[in-house]
N, CA, C and O atoms as CSV, one atom per row, in Angstrom:
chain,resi,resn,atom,element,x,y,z
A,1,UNK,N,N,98.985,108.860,113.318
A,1,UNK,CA,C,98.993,109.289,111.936
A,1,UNK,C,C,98.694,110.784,111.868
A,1,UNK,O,O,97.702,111.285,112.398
A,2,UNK,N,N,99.689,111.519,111.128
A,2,UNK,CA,C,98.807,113.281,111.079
A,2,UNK,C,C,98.871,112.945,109.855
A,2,UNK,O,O,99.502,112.132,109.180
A,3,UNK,N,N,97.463,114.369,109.569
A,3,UNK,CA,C,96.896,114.697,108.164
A,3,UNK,C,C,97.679,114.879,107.672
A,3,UNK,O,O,98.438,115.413,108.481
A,4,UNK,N,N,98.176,114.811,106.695
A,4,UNK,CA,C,98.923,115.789,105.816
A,4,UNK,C,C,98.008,116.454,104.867
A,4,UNK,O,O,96.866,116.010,104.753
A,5,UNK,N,N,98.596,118.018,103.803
A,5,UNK,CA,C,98.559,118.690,102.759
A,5,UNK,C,C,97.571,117.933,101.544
A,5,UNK,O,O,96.565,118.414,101.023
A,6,UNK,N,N,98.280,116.428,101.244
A,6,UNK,CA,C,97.622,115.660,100.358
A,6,UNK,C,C,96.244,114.666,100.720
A,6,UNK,O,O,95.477,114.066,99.966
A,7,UNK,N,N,96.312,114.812,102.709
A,7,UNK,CA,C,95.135,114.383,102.443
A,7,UNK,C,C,93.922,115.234,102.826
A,7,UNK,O,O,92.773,114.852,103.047
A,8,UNK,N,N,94.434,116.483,102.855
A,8,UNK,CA,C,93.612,117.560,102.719
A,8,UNK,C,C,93.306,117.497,101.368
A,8,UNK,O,O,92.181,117.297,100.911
A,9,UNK,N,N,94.090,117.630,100.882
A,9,UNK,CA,C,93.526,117.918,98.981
A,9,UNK,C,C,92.359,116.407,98.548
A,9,UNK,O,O,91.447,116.373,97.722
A,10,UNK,N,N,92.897,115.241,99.539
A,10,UNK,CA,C,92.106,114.284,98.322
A,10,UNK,C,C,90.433,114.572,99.412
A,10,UNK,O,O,89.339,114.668,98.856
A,11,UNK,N,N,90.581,114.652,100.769
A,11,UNK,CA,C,89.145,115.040,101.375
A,11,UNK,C,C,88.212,116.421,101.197
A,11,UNK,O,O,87.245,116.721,101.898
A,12,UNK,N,N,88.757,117.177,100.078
A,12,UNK,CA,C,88.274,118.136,99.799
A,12,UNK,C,C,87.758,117.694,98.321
A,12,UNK,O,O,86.750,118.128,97.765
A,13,UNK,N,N,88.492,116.924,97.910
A,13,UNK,CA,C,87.981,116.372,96.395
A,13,UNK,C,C,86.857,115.578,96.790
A,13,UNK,O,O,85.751,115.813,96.302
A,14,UNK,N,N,87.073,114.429,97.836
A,14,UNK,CA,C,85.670,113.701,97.773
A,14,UNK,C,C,84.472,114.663,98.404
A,14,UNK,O,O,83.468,114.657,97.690
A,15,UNK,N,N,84.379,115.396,99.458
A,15,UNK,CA,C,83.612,116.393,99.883
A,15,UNK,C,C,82.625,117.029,98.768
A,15,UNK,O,O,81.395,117.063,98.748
A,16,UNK,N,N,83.937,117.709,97.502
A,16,UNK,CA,C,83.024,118.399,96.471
A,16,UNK,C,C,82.076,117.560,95.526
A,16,UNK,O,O,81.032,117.893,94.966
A,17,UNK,N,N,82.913,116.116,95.523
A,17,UNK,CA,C,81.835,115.407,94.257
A,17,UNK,C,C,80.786,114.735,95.451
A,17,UNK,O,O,79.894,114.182,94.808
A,18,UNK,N,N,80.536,114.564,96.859
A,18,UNK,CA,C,79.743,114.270,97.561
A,18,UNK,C,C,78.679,115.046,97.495
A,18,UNK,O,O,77.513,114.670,97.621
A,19,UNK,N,N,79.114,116.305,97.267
A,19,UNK,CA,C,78.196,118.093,97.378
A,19,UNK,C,C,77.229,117.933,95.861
A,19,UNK,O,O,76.020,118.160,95.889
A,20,UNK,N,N,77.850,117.569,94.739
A,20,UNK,CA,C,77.529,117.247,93.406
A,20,UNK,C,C,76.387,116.478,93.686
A,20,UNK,O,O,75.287,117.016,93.563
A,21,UNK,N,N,76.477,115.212,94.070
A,21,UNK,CA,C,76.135,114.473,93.942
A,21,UNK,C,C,74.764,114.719,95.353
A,21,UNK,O,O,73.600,114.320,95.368
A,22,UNK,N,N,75.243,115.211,95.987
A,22,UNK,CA,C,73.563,115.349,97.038
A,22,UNK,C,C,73.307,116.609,96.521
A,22,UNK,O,O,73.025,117.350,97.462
A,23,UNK,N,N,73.269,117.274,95.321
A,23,UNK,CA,C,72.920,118.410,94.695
A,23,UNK,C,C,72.101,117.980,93.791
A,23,UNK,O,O,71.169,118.767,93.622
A,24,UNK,N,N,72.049,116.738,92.917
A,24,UNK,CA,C,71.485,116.134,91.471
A,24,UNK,C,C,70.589,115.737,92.714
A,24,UNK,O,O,69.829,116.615,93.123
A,25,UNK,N,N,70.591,114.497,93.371
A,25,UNK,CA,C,69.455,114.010,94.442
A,25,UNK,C,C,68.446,114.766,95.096
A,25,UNK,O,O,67.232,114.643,94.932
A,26,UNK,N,N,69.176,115.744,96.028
A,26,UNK,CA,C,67.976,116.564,96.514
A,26,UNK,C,C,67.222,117.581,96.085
A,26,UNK,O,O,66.366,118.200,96.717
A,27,UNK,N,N,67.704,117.775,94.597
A,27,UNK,CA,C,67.725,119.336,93.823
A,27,UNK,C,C,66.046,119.881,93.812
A,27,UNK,O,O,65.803,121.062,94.059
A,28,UNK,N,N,64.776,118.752,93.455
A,28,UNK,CA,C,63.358,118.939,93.289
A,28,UNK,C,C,63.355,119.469,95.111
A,28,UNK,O,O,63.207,120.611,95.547
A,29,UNK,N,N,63.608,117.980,96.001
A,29,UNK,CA,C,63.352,118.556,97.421
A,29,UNK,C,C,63.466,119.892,98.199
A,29,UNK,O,O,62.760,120.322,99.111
A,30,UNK,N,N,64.777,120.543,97.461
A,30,UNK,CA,C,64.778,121.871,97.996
A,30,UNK,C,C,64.351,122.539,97.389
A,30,UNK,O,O,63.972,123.360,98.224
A,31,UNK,N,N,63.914,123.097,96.013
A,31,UNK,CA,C,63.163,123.647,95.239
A,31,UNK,C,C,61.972,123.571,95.860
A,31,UNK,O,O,61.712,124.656,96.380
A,32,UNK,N,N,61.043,122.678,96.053
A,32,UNK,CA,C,60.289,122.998,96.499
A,32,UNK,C,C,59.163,122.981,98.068
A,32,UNK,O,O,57.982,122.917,98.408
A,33,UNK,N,N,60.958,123.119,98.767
A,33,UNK,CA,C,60.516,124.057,100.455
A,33,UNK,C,C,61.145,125.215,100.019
A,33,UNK,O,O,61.744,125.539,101.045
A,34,UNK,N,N,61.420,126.086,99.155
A,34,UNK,CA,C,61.706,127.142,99.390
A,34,UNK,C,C,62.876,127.684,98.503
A,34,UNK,O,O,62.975,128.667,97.769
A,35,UNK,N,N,63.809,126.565,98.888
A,35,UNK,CA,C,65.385,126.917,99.035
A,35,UNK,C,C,65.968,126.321,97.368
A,35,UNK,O,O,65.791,125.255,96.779
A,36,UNK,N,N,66.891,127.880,96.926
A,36,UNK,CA,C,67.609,128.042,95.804
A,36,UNK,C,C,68.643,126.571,95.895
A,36,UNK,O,O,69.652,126.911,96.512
A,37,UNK,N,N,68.710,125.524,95.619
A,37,UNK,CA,C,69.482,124.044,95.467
A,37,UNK,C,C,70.901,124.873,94.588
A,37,UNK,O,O,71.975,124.514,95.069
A,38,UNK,N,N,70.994,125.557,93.799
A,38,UNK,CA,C,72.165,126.604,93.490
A,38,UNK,C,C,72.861,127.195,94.467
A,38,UNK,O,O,74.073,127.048,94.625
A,39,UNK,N,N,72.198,127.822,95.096
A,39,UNK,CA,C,72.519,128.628,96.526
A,39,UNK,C,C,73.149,127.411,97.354
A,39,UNK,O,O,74.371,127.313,97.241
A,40,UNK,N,N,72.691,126.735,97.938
A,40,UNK,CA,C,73.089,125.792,98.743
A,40,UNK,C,C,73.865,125.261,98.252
A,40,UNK,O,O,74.846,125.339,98.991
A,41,UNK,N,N,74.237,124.389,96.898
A,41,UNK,CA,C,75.303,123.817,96.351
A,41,UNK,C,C,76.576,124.958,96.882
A,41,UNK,O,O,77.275,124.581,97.823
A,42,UNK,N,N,76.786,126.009,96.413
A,42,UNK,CA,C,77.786,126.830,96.274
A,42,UNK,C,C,78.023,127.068,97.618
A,42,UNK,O,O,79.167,127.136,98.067
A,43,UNK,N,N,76.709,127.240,98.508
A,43,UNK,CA,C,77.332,127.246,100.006
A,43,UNK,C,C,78.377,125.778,100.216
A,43,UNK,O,O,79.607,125.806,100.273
A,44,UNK,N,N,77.575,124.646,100.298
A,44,UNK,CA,C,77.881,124.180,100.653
A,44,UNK,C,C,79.317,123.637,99.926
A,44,UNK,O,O,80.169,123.067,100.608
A,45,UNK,N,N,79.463,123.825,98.762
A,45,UNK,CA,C,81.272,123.827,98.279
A,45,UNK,C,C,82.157,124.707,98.513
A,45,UNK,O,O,83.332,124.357,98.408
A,46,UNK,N,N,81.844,126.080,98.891
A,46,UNK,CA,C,82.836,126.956,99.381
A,46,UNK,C,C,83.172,126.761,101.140
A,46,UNK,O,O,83.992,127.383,101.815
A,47,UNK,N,N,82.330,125.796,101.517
A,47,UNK,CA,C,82.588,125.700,103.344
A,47,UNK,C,C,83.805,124.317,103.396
A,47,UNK,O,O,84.515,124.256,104.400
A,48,UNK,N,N,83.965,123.378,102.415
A,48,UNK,CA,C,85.127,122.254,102.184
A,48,UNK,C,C,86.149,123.018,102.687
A,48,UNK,O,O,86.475,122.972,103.873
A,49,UNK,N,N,86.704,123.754,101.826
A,49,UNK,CA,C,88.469,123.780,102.118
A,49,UNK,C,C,88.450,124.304,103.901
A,49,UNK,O,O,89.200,123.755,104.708
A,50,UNK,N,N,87.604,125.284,104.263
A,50,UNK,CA,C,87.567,125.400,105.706
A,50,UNK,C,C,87.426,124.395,106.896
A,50,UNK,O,O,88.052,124.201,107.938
A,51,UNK,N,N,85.994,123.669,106.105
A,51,UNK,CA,C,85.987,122.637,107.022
A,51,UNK,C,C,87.083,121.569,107.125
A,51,UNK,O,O,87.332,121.210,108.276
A,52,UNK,N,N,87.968,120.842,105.881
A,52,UNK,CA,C,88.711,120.614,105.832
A,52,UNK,C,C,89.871,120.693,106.438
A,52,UNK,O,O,90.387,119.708,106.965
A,53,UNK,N,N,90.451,121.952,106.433
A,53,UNK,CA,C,91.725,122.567,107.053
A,53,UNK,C,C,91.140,122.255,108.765
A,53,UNK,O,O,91.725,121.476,109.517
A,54,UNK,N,N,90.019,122.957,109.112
A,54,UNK,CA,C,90.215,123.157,110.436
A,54,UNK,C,C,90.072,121.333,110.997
A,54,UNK,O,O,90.681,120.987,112.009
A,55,UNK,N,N,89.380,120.514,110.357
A,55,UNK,CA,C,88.949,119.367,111.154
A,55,UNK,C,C,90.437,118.860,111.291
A,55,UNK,O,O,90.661,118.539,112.458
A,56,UNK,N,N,91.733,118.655,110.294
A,56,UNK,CA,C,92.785,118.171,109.957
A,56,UNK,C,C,93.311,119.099,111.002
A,56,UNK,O,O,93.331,118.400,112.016
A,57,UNK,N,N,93.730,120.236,111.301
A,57,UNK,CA,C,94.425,120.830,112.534
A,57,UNK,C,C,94.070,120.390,113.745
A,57,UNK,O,O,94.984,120.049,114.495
A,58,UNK,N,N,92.647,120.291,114.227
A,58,UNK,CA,C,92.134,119.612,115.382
A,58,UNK,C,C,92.317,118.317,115.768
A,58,UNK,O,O,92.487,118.023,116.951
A,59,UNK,N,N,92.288,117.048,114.373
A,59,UNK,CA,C,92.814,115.876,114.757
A,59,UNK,C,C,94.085,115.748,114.974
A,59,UNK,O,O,94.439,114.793,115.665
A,60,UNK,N,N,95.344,116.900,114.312
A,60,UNK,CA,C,96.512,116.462,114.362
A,60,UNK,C,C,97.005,117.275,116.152
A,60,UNK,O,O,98.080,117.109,116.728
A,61,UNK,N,N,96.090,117.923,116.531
A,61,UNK,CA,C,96.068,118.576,117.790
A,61,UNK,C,C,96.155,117.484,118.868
A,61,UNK,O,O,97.042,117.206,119.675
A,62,UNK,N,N,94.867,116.920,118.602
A,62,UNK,CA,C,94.636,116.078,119.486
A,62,UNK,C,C,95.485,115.038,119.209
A,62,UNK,O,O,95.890,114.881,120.361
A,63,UNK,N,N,96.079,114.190,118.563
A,63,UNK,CA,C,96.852,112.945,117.961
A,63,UNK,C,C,98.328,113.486,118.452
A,63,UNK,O,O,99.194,112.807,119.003
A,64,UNK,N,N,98.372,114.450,118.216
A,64,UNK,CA,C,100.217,115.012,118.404
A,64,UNK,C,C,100.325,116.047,118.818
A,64,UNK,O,O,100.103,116.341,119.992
A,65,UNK,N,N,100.770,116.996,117.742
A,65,UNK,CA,C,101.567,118.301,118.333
A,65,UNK,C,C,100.278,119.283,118.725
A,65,UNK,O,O,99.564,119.846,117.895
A,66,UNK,N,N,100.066,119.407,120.931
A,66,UNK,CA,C,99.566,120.084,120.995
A,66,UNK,C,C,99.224,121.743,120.484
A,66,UNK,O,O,100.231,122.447,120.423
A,67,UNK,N,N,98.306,122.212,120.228
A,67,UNK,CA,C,98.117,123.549,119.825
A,67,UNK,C,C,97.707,124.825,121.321
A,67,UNK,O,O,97.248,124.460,122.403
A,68,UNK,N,N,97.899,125.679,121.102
A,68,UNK,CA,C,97.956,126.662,122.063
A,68,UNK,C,C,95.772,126.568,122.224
A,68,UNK,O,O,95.157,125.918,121.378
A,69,UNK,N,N,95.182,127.133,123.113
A,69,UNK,CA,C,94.103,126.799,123.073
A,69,UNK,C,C,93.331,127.975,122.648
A,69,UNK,O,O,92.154,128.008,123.008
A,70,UNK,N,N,93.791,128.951,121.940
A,70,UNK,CA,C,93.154,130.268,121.371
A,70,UNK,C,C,93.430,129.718,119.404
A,70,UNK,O,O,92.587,130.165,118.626
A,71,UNK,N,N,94.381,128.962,118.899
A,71,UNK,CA,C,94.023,128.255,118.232
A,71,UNK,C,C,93.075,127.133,117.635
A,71,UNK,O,O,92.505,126.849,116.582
A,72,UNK,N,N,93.256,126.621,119.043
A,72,UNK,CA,C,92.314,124.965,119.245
A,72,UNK,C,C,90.428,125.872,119.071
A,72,UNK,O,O,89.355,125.706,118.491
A,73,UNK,N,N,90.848,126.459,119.667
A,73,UNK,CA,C,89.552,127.464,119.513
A,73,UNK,C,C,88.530,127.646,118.330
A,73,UNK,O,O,87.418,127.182,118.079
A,74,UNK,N,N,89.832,128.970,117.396
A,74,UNK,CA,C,90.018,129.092,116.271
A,74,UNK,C,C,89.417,128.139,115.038
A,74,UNK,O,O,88.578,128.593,114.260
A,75,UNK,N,N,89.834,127.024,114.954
A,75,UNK,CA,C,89.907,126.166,114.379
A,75,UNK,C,C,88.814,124.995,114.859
A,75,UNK,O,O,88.468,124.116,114.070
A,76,UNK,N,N,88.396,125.054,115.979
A,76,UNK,CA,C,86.533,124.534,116.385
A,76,UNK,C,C,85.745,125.572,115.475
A,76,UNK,O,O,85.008,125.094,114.612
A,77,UNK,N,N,85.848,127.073,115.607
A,77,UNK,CA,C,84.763,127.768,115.523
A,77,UNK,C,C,84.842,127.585,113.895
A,77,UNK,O,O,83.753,127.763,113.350
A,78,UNK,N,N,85.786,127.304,113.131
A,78,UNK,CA,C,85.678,127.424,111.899
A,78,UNK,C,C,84.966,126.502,110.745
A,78,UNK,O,O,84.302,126.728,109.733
A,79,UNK,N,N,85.462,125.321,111.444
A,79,UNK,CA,C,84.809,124.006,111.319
A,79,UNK,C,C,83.032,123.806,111.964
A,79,UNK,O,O,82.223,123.053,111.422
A,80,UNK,N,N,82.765,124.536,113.019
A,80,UNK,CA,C,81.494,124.603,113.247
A,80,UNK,C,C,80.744,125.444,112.153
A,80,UNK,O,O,79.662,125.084,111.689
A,81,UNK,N,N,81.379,126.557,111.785
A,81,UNK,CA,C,80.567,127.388,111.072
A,81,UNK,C,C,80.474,126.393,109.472
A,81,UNK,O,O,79.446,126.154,108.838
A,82,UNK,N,N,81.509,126.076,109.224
A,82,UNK,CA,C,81.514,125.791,108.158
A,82,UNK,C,C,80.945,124.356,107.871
A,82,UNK,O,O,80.939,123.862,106.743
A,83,UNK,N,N,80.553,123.845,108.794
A,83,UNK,CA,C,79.722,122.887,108.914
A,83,UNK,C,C,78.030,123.495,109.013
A,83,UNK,O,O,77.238,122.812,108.365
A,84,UNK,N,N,77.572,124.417,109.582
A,84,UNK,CA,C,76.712,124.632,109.852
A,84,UNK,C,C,75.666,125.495,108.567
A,84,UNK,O,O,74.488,125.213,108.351
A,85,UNK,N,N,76.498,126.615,107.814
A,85,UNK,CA,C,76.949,127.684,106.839
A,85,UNK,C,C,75.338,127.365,106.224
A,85,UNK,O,O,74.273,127.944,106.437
A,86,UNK,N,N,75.699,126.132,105.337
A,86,UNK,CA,C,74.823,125.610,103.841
A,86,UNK,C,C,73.192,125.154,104.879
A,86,UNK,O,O,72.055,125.194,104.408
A,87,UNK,N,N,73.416,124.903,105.785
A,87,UNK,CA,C,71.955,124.496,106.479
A,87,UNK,C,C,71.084,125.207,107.243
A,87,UNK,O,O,69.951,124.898,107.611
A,88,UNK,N,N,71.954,126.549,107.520
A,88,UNK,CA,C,71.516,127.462,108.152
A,88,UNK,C,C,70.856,128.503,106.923
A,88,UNK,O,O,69.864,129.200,107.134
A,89,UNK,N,N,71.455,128.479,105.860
A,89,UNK,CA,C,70.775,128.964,105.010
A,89,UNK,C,C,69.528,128.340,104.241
A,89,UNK,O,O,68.661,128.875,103.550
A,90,UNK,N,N,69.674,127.476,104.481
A,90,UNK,CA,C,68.467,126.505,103.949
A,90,UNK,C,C,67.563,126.805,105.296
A,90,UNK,O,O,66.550,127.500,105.228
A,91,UNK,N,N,67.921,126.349,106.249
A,91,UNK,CA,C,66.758,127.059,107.722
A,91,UNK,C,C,65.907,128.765,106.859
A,91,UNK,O,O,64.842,129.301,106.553
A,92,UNK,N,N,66.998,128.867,106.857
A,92,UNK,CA,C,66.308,130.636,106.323
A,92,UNK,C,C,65.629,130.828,105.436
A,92,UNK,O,O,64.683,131.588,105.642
A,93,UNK,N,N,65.803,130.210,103.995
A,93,UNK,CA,C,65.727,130.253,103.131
A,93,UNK,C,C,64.434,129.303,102.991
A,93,UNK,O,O,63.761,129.437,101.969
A,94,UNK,N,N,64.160,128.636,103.664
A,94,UNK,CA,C,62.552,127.561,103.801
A,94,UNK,C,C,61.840,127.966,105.243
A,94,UNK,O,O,61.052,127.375,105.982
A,95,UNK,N,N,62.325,128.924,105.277
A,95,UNK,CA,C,61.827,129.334,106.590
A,95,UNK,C,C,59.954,129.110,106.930
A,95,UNK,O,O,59.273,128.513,107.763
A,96,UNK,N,N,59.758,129.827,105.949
A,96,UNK,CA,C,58.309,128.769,105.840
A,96,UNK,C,C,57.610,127.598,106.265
A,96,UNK,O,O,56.528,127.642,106.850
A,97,UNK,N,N,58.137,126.698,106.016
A,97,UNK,CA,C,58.674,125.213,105.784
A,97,UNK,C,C,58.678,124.697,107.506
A,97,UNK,O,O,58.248,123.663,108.017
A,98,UNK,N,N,59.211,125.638,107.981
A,98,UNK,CA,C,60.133,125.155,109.507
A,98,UNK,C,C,58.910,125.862,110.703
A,98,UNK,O,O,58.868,126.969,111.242
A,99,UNK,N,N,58.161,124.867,110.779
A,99,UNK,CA,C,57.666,125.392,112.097
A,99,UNK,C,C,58.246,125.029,113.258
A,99,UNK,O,O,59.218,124.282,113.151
A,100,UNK,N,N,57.770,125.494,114.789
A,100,UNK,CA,C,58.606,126.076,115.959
A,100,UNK,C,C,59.515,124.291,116.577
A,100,UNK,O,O,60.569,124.295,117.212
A,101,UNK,N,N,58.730,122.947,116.155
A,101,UNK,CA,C,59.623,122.150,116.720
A,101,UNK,C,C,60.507,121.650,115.671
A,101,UNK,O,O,61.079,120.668,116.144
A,102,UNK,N,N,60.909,121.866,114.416
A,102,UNK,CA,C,61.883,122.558,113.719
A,102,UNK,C,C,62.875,122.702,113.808
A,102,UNK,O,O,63.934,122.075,113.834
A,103,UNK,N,N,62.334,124.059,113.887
A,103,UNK,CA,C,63.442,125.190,114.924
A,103,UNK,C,C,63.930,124.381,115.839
A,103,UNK,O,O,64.973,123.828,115.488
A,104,UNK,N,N,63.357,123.990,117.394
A,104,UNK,CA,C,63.682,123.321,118.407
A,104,UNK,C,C,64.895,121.948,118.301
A,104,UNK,O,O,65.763,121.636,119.116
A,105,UNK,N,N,64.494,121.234,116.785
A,105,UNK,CA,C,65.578,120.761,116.647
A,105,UNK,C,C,66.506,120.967,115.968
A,105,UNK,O,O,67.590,120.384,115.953
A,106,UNK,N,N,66.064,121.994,115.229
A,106,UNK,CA,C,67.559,122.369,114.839
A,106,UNK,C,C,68.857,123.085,115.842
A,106,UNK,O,O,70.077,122.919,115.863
A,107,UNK,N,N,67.937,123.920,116.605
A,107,UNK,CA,C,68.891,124.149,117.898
A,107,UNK,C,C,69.776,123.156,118.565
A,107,UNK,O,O,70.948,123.211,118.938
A,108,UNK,N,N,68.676,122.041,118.611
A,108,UNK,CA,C,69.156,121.582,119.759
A,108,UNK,C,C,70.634,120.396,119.072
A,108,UNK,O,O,71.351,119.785,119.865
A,109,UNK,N,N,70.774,120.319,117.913
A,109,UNK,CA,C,71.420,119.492,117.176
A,109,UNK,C,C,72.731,120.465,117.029
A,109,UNK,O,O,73.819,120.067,117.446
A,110,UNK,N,N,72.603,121.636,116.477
A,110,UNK,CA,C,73.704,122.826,117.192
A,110,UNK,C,C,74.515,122.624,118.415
A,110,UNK,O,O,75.628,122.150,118.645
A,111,UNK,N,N,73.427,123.230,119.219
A,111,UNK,CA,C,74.193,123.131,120.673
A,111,UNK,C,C,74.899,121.352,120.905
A,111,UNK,O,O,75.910,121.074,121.549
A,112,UNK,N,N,74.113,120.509,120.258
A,112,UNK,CA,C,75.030,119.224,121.208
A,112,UNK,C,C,75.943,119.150,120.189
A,112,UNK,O,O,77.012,118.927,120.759
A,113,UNK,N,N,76.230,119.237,118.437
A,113,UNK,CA,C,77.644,119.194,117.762
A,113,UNK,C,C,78.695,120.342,118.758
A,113,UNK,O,O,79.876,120.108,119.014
A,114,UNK,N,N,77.940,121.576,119.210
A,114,UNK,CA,C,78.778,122.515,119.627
A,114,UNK,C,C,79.453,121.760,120.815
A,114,UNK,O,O,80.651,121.479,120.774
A,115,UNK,N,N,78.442,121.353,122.162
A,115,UNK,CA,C,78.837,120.915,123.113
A,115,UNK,C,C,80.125,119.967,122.758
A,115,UNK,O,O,81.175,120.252,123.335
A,116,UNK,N,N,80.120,118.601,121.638
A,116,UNK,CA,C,80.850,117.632,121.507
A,116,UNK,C,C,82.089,118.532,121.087
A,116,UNK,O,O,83.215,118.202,121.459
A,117,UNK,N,N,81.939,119.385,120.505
A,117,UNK,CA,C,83.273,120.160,119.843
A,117,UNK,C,C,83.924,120.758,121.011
A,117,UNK,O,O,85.082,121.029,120.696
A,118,UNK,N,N,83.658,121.101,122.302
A,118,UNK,CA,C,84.211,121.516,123.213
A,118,UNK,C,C,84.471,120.343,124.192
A,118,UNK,O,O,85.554,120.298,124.776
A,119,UNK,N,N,83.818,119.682,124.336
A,119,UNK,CA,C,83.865,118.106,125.219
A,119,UNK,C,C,85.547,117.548,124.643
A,119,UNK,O,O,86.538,117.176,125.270
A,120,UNK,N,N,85.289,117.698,123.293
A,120,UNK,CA,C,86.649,116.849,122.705
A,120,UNK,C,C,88.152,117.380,122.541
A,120,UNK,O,O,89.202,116.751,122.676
A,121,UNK,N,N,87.899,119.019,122.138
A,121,UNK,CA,C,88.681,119.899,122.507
A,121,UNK,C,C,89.716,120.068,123.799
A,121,UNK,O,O,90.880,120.420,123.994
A,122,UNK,N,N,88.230,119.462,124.786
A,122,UNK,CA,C,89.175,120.097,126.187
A,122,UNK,C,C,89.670,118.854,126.496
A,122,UNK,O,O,90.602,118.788,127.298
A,123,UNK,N,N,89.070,117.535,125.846
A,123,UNK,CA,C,89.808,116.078,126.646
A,123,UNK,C,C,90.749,116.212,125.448
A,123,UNK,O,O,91.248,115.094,125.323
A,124,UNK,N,N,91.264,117.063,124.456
A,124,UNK,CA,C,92.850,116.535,124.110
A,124,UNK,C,C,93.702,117.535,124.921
A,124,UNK,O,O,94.886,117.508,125.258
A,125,UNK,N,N,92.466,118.644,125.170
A,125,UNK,CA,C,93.825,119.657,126.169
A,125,UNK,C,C,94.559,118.884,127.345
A,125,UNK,O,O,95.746,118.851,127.667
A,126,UNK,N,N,93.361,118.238,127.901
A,126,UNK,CA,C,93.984,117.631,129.266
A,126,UNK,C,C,94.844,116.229,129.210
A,126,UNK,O,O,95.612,115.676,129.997
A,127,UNK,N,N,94.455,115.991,128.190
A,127,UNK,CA,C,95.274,114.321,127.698
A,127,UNK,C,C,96.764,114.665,127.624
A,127,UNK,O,O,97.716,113.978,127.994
A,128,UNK,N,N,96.753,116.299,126.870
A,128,UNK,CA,C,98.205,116.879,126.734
A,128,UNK,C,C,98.872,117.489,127.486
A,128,UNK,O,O,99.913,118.015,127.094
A,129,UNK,N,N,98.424,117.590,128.854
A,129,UNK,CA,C,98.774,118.357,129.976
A,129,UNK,C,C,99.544,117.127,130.516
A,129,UNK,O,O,100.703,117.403,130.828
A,130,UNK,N,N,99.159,115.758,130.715
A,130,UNK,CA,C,100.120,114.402,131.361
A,130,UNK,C,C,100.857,114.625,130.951
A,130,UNK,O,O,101.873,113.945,131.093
């Protein structure tokens, strides 16, 4: 099955009313570690259409028409960031909040989404090399 255009548009629609909706829920919680729940909403709705686009290029990568691997790349790093964007600002932004084993896991939850994003990357490269 590849993504298509429309089901980019309808996973960007549920994404934003998901964002809404853990915006009304967590809104007191982040208010008070620190962090603007405004700020973060808007992060976290302007990172959709990116994360979106890039996750839909990567599955249709891996599923079908291989991509060159400075793309495949491309399109990890975009989806990482834009996954990462709204929480990293909240890290900052409650920085307070976050003492050092924290930190430690927030790293370490980084590096292993990062690791899996390259783990999966390179087993569709090589799946597409047979």
């Amino acid at each position: 099955m590849k993504i298509r255009r429309l089901h980019e548009c309808g996973g960007m629609c549920f994404l934003w009313c998901y964002d809404i909706v853990k915006y009304l829920v967590f809104k007191d919680l982040l208010e008070s570690r620190g962090i603007d729940p405004l700020v973060f909403l808007f992060l976290d709705m302007i990172t959709v259409p990116g994360f979106i686009m890039g996750c839909a290029r990567l599955v249709n990568s891996l599923g079908g028409r291989i991509m060159a691997w400075p793309k495949v790349l491309f399109w990890g790093v975009l989806v990482l960031i834009n996954t990462l964007l709204p929480y990293v600002y909240a890290a900052i932004a409650g920085g307070a909040q976050f003492d050092t084993a924290a930190w430690m896991v927030f790293w370490i939850v980084i590096l292993l989404m990062l690791a899996n994003l390259i783990r999966t990357i390179r087993a569709g490269l090589i799946a597409g090399k047979r």
